[in-house]
N, C-alpha and C positions, 0 to 999 in steps of 0.2 A: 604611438602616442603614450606615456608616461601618462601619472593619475593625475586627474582634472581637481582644479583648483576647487577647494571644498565651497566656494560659496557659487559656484555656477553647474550647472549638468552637461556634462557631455553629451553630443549628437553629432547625428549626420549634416552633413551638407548636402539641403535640399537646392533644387530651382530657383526657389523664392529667396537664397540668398545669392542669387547672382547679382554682382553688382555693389552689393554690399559689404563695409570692412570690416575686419577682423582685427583683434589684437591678440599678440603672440604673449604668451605667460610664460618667463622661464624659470625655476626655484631651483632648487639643490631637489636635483632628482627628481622632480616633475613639471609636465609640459602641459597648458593648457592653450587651447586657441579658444576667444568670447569672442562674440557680435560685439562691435564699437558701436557705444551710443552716442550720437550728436549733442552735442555737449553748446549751450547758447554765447554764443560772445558774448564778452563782455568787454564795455568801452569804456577808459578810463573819461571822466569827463574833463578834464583839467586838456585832453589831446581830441576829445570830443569838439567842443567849443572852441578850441584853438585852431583847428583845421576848418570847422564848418564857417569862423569868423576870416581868415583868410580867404577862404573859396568867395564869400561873400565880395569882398574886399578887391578879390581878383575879375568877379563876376560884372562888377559894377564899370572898374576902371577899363578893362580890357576893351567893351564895346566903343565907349568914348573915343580914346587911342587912335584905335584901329579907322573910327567914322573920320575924324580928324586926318590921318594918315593918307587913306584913301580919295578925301576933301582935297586933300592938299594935291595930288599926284592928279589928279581929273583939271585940279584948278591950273599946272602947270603946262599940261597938254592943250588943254581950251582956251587958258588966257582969261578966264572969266574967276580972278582973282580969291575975294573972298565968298563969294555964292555957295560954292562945290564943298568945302570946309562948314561953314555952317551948317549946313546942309548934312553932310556926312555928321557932325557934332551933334542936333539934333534926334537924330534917326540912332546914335551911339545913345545919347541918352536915355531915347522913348524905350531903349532895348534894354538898356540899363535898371529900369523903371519893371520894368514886364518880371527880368529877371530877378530883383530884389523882392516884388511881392510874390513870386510862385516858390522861391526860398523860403520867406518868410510865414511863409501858411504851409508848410511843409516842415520846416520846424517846430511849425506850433503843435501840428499834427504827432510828428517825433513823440514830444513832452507830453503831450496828452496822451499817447497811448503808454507812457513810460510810468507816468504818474497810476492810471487805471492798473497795471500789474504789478504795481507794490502795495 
């Protein structure tokens, strides 16, 4: 190993860095290996709220759909028209409904902790 990057100390590799990454230093003529610090995401918020507003969007319609779907394909087999459909549409809703507020307090939760660390 060539000489260690003046702002860190060279060491051994103990145990306790099993597991853990390294990043390689290469200069003109010396070589240093550091411990990689975990470095925090960072989310653009503009892809932030674009995606969580689609997920939303998707969360919502999908259960409907699918209740509707299934309504319809029960209702073809039985013969018992619109019942199965409703039916399946409600239950798409109430699901619908469950998943918007556990989003939406979950979000809020997000902001709130977002807002406390600045």
């Amino acid at each position: 190993m060539g000489k260690a990057h003046p702002a860190h100390k060279q060491r051994k590799l103990s145990k306790q860095d099993k597991g853990q990454q390294f990043e390689l230093l290469l200069g003109s003529g010396e070589t240093s290996i550091i411990p990689r610090t975990k470095k925090p995401i960072q989310y653009s918020s503009t892809f932030y709220y674009l995606g969580f507003f689609s997920q939303l969007g998707t969360g919502i319609a999908l259960p409907i759909a699918i209740g509707a779907l299934v309504g319809s394909y029960v209702d073809r087999l039985r013969g018992t028209h619109p019942r199965a459909v409703l039916i399946g549409i409600a239950l798409g809703f109430a699901l619908s409904i469950l998943y918007f507020v556990r989003t939406v307090v979950e979000f809020i939760r997000y902001n709130t902790k977002q807002t406390e660390q600045q």
